[in-house]
N, CA, C and O atoms as a GROMACS GRO file, in nm:
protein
  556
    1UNK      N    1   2.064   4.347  -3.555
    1UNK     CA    2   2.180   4.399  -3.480
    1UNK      C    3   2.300   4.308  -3.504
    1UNK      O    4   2.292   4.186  -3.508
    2UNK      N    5   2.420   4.383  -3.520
    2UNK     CA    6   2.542   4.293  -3.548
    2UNK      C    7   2.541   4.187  -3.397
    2UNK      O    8   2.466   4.167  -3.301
    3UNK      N    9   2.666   4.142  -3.445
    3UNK     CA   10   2.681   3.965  -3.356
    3UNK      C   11   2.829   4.046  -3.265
    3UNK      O   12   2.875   4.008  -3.157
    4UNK      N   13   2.881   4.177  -3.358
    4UNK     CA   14   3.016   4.186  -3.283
    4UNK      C   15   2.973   4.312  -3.177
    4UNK      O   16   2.893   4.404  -3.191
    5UNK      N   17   3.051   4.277  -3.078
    5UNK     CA   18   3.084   4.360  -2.940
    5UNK      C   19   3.125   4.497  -2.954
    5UNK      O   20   3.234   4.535  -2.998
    6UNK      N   21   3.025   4.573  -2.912
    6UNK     CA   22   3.024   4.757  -2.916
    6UNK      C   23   3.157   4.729  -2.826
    6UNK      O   24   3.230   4.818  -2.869
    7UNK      N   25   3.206   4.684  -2.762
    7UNK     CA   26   3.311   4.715  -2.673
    7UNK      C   27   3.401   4.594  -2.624
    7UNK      O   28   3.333   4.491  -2.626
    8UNK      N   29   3.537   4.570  -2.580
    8UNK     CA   30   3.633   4.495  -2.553
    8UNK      C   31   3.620   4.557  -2.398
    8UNK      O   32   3.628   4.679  -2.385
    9UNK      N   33   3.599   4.465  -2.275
    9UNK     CA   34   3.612   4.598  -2.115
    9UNK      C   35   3.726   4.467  -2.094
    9UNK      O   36   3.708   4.359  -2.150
   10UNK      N   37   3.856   4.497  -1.999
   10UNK     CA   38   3.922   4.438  -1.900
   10UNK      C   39   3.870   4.473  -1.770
   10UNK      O   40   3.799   4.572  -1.784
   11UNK      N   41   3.872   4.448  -1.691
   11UNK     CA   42   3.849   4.456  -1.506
   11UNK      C   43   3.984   4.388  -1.457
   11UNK      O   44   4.003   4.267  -1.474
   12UNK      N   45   4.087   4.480  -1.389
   12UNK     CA   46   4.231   4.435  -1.308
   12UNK      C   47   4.232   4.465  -1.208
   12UNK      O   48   4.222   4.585  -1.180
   13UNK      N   49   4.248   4.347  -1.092
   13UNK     CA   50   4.294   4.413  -0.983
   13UNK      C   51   4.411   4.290  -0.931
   13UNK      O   52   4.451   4.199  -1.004
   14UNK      N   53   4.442   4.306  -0.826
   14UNK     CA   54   4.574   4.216  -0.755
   14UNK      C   55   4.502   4.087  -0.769
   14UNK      O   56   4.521   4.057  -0.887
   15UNK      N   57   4.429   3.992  -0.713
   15UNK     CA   58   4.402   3.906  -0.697
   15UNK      C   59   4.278   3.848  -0.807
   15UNK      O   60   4.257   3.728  -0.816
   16UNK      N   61   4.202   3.946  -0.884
   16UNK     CA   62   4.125   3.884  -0.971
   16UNK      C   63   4.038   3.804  -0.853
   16UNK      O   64   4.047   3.682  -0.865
   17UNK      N   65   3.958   3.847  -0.745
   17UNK     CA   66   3.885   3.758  -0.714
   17UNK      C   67   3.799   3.844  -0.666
   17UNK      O   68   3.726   3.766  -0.605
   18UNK      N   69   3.756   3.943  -0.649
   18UNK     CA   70   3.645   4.036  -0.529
   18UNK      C   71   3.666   4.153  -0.678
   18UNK      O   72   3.649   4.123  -0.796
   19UNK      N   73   3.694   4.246  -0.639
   19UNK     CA   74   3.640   4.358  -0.732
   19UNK      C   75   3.649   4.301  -0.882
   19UNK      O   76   3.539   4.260  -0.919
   20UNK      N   77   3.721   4.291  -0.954
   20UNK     CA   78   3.705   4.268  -1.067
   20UNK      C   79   3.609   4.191  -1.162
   20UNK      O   80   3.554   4.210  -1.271
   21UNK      N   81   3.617   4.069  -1.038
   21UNK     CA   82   3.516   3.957  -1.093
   21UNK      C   83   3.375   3.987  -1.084
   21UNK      O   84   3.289   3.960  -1.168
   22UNK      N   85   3.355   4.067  -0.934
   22UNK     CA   86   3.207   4.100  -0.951
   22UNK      C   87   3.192   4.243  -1.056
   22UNK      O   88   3.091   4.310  -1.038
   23UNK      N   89   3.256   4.273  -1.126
   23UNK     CA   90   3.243   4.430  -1.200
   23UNK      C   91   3.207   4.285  -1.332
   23UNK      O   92   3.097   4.246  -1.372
   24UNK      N   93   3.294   4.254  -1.356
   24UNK     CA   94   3.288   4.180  -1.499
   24UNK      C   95   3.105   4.044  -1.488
   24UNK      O   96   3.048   3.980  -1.576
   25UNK      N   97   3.085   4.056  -1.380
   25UNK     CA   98   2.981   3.953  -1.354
   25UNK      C   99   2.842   4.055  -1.391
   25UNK      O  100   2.731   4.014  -1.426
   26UNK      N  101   2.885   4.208  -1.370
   26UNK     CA  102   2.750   4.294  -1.347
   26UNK      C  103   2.754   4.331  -1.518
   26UNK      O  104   2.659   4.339  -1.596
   27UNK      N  105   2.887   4.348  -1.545
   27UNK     CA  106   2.851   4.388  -1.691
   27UNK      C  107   2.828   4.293  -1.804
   27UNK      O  108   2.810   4.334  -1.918
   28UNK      N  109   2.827   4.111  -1.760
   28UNK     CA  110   2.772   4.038  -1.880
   28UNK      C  111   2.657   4.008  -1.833
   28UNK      O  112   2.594   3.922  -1.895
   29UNK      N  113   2.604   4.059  -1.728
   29UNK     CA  114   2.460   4.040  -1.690
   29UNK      C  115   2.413   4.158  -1.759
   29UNK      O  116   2.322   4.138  -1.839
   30UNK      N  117   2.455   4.280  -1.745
   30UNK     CA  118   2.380   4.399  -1.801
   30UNK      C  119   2.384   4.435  -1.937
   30UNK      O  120   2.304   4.502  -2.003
   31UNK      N  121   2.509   4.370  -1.974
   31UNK     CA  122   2.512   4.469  -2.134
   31UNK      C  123   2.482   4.329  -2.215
   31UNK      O  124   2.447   4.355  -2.330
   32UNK      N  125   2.486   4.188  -2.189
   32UNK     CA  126   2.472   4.056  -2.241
   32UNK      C  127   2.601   4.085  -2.343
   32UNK      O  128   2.700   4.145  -2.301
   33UNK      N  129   2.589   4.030  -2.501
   33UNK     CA  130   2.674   4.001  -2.572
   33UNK      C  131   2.758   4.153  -2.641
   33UNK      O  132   2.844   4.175  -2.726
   34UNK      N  133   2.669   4.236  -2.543
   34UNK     CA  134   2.698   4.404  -2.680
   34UNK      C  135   2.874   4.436  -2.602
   34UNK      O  136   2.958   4.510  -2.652
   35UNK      N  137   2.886   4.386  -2.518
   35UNK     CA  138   3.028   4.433  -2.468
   35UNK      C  139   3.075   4.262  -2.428
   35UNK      O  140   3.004   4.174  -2.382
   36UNK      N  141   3.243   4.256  -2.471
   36UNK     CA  142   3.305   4.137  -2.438
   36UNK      C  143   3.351   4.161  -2.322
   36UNK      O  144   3.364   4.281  -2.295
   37UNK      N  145   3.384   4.074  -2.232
   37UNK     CA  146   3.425   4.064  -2.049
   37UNK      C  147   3.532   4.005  -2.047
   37UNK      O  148   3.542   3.895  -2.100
   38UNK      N  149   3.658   4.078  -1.971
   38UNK     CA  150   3.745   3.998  -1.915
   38UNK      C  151   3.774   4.043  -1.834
   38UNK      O  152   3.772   4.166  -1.828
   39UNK      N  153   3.823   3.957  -1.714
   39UNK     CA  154   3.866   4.012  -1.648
   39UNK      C  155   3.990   3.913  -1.599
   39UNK      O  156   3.991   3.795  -1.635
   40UNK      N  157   4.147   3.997  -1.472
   40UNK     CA  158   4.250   3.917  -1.478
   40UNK      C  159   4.289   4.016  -1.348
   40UNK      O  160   4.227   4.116  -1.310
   41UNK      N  161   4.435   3.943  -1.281
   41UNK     CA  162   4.496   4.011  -1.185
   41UNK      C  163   4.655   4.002  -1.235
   41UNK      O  164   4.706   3.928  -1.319
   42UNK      N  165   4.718   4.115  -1.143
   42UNK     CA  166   4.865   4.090  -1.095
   42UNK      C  167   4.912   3.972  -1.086
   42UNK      O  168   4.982   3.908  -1.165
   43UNK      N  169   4.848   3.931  -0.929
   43UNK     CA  170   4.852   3.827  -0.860
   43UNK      C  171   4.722   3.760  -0.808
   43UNK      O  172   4.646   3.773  -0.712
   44UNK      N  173   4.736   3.667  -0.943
   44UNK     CA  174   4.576   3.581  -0.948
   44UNK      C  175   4.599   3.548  -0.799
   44UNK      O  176   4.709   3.538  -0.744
   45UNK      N  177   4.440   3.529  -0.723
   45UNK     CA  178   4.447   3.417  -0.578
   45UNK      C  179   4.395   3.316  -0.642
   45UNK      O  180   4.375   3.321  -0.764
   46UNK      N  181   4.371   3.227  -0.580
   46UNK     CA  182   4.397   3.040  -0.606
   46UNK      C  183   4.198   3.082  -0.670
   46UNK      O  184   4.153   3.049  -0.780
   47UNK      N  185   4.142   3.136  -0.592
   47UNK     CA  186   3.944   3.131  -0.632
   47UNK      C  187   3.904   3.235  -0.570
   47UNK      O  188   3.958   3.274  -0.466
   48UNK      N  189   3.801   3.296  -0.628
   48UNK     CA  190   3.701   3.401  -0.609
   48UNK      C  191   3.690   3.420  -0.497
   48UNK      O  192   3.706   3.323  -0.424
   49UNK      N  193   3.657   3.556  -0.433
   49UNK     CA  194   3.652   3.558  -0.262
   49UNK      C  195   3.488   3.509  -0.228
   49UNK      O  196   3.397   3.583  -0.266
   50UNK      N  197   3.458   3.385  -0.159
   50UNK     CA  198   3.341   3.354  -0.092
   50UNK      C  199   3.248   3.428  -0.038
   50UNK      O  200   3.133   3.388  -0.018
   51UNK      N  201   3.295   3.553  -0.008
   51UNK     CA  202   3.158   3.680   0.033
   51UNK      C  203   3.145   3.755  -0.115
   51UNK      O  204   3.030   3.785  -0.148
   52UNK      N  205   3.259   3.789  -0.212
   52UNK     CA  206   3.159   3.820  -0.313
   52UNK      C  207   3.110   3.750  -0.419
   52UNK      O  208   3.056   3.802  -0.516
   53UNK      N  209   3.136   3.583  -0.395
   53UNK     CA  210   3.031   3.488  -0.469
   53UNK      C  211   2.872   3.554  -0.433
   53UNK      O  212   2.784   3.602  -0.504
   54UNK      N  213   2.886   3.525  -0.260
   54UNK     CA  214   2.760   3.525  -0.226
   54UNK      C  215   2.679   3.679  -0.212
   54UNK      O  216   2.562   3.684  -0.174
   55UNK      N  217   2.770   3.821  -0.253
   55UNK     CA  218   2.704   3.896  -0.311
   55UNK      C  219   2.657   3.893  -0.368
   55UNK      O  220   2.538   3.923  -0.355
   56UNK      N  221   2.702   3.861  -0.465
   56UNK     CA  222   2.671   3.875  -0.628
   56UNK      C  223   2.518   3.760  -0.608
   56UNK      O  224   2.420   3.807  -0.665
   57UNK      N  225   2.499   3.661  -0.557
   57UNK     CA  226   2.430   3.590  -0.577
   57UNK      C  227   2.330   3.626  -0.527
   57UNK      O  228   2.229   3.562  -0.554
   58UNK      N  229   2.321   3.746  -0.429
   58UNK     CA  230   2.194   3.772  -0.341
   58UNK      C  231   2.137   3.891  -0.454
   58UNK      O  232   2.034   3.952  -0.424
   59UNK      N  233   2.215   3.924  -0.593
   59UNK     CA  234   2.181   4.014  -0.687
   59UNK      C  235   2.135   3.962  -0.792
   59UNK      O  236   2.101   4.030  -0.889
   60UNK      N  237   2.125   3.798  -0.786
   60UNK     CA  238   2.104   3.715  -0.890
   60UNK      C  239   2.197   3.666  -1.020
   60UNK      O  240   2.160   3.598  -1.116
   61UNK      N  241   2.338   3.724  -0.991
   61UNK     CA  242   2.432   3.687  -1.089
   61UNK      C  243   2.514   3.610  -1.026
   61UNK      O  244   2.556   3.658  -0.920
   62UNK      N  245   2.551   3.510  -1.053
   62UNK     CA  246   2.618   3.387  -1.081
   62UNK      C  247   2.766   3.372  -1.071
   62UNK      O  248   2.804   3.303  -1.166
   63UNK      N  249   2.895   3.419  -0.970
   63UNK     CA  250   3.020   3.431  -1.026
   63UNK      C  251   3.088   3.318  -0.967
   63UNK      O  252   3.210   3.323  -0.949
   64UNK      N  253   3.021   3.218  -0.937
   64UNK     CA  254   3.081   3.055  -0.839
   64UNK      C  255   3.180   3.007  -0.960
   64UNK      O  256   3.298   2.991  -0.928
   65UNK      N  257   3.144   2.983  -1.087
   65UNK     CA  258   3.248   2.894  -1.147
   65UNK      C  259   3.343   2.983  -1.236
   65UNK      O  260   3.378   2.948  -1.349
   66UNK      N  261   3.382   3.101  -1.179
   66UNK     CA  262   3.476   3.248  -1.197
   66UNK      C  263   3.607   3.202  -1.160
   66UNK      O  264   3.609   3.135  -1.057
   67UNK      N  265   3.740   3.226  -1.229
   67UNK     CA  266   3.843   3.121  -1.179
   67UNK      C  267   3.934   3.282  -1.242
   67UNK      O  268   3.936   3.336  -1.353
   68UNK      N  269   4.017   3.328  -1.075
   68UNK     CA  270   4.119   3.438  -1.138
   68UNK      C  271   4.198   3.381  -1.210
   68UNK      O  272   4.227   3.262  -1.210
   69UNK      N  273   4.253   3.502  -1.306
   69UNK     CA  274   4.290   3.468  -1.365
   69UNK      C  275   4.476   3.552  -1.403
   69UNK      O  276   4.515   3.600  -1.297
   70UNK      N  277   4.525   3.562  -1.455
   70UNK     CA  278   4.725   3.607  -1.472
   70UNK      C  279   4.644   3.707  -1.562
   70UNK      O  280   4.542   3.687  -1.629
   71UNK      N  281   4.723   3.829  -1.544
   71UNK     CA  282   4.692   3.943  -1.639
   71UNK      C  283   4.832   3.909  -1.797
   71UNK      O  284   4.939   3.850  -1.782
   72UNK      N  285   4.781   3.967  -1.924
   72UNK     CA  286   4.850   3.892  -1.983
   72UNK      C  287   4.872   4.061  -2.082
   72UNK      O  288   4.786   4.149  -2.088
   73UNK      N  289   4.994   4.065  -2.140
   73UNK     CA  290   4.974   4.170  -2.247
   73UNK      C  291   4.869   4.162  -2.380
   73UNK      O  292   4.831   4.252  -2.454
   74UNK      N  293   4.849   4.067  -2.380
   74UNK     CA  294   4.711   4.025  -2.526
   74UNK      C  295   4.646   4.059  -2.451
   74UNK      O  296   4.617   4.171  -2.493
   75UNK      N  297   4.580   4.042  -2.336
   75UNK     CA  298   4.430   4.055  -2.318
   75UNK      C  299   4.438   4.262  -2.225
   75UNK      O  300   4.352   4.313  -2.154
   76UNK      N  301   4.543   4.310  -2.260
   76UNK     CA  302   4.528   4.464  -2.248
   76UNK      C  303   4.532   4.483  -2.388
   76UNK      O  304   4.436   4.556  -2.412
   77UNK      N  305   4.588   4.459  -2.489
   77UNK     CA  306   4.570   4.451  -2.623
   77UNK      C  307   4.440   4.438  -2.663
   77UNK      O  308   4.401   4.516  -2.749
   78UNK      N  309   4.365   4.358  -2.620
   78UNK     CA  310   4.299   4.332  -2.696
   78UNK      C  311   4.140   4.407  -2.649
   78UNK      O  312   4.032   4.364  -2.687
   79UNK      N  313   4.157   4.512  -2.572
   79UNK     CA  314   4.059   4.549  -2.488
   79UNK      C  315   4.072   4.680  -2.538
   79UNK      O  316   4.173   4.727  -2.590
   80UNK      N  317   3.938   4.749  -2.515
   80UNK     CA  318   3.921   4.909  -2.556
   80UNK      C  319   3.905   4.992  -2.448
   80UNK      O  320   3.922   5.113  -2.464
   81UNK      N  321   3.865   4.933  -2.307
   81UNK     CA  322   3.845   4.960  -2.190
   81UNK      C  323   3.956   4.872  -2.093
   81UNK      O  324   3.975   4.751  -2.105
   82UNK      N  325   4.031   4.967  -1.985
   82UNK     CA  326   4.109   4.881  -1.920
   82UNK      C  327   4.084   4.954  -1.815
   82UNK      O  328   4.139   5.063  -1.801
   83UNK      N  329   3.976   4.892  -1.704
   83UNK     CA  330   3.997   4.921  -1.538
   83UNK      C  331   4.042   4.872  -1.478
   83UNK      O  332   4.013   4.756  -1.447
   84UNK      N  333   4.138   4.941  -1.432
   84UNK     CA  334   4.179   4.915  -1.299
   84UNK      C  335   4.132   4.899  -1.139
   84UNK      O  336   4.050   4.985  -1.105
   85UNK      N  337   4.160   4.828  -1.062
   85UNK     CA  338   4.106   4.870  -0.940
   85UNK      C  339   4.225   4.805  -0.807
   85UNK      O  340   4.222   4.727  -0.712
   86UNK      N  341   4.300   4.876  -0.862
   86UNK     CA  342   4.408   4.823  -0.732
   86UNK      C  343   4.540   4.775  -0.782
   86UNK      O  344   4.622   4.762  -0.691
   87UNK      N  345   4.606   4.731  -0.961
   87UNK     CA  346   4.678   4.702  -0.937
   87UNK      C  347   4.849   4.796  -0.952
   87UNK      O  348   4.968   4.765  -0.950
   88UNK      N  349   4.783   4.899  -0.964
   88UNK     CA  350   4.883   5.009  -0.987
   88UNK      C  351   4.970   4.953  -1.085
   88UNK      O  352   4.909   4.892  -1.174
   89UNK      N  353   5.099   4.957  -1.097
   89UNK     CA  354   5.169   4.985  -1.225
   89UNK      C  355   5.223   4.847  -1.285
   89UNK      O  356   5.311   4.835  -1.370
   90UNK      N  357   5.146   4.738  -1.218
   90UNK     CA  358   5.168   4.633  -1.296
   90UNK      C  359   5.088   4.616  -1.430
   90UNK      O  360   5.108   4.512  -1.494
   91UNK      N  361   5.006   4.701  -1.472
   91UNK     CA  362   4.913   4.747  -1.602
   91UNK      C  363   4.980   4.767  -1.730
   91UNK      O  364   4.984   4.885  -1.765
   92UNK      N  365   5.038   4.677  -1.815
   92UNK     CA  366   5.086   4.762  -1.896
   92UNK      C  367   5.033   4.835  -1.989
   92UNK      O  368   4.934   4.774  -2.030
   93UNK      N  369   5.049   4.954  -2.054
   93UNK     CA  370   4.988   5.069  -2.074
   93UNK      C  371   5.019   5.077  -2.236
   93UNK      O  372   5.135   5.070  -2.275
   94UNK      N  373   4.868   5.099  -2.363
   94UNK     CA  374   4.901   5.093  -2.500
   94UNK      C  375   4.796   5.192  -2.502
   94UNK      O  376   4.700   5.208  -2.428
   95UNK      N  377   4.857   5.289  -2.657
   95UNK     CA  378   4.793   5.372  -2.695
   95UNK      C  379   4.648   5.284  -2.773
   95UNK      O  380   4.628   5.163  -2.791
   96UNK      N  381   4.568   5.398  -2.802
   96UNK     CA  382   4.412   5.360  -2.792
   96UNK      C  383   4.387   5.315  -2.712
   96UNK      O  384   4.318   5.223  -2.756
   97UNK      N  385   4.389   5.301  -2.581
   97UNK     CA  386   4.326   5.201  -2.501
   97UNK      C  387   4.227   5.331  -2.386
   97UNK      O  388   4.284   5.430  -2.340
   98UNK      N  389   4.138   5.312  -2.370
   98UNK     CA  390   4.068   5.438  -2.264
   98UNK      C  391   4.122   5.323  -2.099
   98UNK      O  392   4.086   5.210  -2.067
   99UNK      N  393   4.191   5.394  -2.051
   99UNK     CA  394   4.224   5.330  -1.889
   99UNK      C  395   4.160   5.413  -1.815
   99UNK      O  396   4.159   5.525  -1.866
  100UNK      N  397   4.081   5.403  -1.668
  100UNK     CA  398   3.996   5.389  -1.577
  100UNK      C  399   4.064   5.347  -1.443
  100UNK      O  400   4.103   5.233  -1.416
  101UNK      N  401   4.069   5.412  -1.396
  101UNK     CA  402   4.078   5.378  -1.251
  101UNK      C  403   3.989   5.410  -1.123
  101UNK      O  404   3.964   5.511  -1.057
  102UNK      N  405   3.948   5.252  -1.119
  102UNK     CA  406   3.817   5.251  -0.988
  102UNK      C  407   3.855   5.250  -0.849
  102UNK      O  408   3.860   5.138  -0.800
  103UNK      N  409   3.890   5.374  -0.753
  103UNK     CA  410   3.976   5.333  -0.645
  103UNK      C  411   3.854   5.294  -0.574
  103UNK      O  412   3.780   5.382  -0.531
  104UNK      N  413   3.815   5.122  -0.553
  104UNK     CA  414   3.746   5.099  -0.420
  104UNK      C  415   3.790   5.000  -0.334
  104UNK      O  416   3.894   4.937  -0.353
  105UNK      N  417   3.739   4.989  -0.269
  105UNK     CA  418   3.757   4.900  -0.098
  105UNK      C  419   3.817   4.773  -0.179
  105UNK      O  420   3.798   4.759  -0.300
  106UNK      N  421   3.895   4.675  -0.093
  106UNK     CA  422   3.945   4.573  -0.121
  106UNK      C  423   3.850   4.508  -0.024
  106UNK      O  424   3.846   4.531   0.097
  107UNK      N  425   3.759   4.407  -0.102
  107UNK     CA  426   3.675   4.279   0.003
  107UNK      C  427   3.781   4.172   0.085
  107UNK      O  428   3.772   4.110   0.190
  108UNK      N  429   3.866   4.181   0.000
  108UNK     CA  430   3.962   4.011   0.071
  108UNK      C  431   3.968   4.069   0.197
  108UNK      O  432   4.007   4.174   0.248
  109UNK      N  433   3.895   3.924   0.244
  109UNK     CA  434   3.938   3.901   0.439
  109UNK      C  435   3.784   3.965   0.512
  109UNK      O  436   3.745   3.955   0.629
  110UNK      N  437   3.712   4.038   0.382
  110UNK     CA  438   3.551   4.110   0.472
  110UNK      C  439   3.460   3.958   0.432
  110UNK      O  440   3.467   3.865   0.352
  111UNK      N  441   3.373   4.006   0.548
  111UNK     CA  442   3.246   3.887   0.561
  111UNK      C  443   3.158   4.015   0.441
  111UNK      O  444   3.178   4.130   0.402
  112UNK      N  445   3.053   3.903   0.421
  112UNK     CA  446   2.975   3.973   0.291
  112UNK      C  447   2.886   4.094   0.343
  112UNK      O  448   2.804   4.151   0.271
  113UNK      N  449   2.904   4.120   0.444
  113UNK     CA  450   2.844   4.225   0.500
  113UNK      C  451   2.880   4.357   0.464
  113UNK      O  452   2.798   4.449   0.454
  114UNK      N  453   3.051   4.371   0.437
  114UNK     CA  454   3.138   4.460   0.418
  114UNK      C  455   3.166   4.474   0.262
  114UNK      O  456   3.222   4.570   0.209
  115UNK      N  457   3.108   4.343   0.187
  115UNK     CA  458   3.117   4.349   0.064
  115UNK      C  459   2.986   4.386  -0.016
  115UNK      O  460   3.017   4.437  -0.123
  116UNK      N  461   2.870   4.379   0.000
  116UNK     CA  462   2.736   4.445  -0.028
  116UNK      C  463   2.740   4.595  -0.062
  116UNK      O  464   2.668   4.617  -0.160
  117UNK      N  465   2.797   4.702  -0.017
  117UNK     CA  466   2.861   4.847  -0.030
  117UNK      C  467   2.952   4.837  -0.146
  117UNK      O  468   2.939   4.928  -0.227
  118UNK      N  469   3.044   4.743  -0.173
  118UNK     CA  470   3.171   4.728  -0.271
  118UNK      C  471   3.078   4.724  -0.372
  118UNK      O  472   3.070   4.809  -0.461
  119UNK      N  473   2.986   4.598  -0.360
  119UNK     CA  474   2.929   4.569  -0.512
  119UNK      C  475   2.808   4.680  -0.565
  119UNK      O  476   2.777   4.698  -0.683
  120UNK      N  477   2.759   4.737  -0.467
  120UNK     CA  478   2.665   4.845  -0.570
  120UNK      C  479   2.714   4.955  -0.586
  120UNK      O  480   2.641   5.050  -0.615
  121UNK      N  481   2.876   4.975  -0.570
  121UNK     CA  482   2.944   5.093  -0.595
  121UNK      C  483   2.967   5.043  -0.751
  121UNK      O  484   2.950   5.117  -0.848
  122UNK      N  485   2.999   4.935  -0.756
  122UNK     CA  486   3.046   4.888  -0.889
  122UNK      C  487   2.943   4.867  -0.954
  122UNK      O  488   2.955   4.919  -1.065
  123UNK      N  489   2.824   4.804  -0.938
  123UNK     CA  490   2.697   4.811  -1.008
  123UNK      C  491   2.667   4.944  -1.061
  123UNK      O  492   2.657   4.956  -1.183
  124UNK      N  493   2.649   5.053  -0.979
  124UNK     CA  494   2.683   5.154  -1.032
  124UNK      C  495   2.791   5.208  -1.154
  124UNK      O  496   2.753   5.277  -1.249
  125UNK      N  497   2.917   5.169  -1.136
  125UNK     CA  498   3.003   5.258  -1.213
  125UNK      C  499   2.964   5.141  -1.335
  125UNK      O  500   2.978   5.188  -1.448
  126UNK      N  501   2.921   5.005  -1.332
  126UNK     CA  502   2.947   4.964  -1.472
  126UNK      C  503   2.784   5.024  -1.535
  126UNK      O  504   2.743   4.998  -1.648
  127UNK      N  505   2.729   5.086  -1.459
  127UNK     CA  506   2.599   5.072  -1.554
  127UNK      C  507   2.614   5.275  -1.613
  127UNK      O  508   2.546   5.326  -1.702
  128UNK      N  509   2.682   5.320  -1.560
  128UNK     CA  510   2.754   5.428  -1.594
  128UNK      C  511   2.868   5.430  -1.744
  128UNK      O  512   2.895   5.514  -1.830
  129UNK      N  513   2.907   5.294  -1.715
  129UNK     CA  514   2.975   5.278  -1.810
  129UNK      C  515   2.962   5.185  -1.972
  129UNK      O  516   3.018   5.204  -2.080
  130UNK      N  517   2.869   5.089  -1.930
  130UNK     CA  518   2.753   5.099  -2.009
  130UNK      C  519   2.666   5.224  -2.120
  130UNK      O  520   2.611   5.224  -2.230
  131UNK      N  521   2.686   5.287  -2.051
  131UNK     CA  522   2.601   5.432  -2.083
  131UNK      C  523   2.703   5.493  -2.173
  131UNK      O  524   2.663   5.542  -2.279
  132UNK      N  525   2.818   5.496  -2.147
  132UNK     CA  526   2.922   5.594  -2.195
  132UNK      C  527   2.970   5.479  -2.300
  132UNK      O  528   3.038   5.534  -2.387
  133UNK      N  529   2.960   5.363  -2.317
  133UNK     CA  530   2.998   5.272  -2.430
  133UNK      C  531   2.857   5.310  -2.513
  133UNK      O  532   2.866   5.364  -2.623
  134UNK      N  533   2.734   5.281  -2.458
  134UNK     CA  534   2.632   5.309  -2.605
  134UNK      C  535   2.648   5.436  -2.668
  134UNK      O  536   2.654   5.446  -2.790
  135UNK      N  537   2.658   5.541  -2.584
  135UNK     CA  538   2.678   5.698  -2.621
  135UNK      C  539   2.800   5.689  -2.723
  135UNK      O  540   2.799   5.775  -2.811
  136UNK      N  541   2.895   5.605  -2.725
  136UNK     CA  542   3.011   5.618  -2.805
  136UNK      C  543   2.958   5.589  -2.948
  136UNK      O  544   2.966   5.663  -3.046
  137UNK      N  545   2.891   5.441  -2.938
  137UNK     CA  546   2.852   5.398  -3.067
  137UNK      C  547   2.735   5.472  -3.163
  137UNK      O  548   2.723   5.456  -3.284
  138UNK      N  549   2.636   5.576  -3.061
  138UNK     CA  550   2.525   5.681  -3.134
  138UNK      C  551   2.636   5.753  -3.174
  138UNK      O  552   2.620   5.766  -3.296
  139UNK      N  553   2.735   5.804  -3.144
  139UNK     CA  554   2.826   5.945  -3.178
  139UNK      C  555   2.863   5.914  -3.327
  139UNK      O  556   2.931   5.993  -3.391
   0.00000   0.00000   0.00000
């Protein structure tokens, strides 16, 4: 099997710390090296939101040393997948690019109680999307 990435995914939202990070945490756990991960915000927050560290961790993936990050025009460039999840039209927008928009719950400010629902909505859509990246490469 080649070494290069069936797929380029971005994950955007305002803060780069709760939805995005745990979407980008489920898909280098699930797809490993066959899809590249990035993910970025609008308006990076200073670190990851503390209830969906400790989601993610009660799922066995790892997003503690996850650092948001500034959304940049190279890294929408350089992506074949660009989801969104919240930051509306700060996205800038290039042909070829397949864009996605995930409207879900914003965790910032929920105890992880409120964030457990967020993350297997997204566990879901990336393993959906997963599916629709291998289906691309059989076609």
């Amino acid at each position: 099997m080649s070494s290069v990435p069936l797929a380029s995914v971005l994950f955007v939202c305002v803060h780069n710390a709760g939805r995005s990070q745990m979407a980008a945490g489920f898909l280098h756990h699930l797809a490993g090296d066959r899809v590249e991960v990035r993910s970025a915000g609008s308006l990076p927050g200073d670190r990851v939101n503390p209830a969906a560290v400790e989601a993610m961790r009660e799922v066995g993936i790892d997003i503690a040393d996850a650092r948001p990050k500034i959304l940049t025009t190279e890294a929408v460039q350089a992506s074949d997948y660009v989801i969104t999840m919240g930051c509306g039209d700060a996205c800038p927008v290039f042909p070829g690019r397949k864009y996605l928009d995930w409207a879900l719950e914003d965790p910032a400010g929920k105890g992880v109680e409120a964030v457990r629902p967020i993350r297997d909505e997204i566990k879901t859509r990336i393993e959906a999307l997963i599916a629709e990246i291998d289906a691309q490469q059989k076609a």
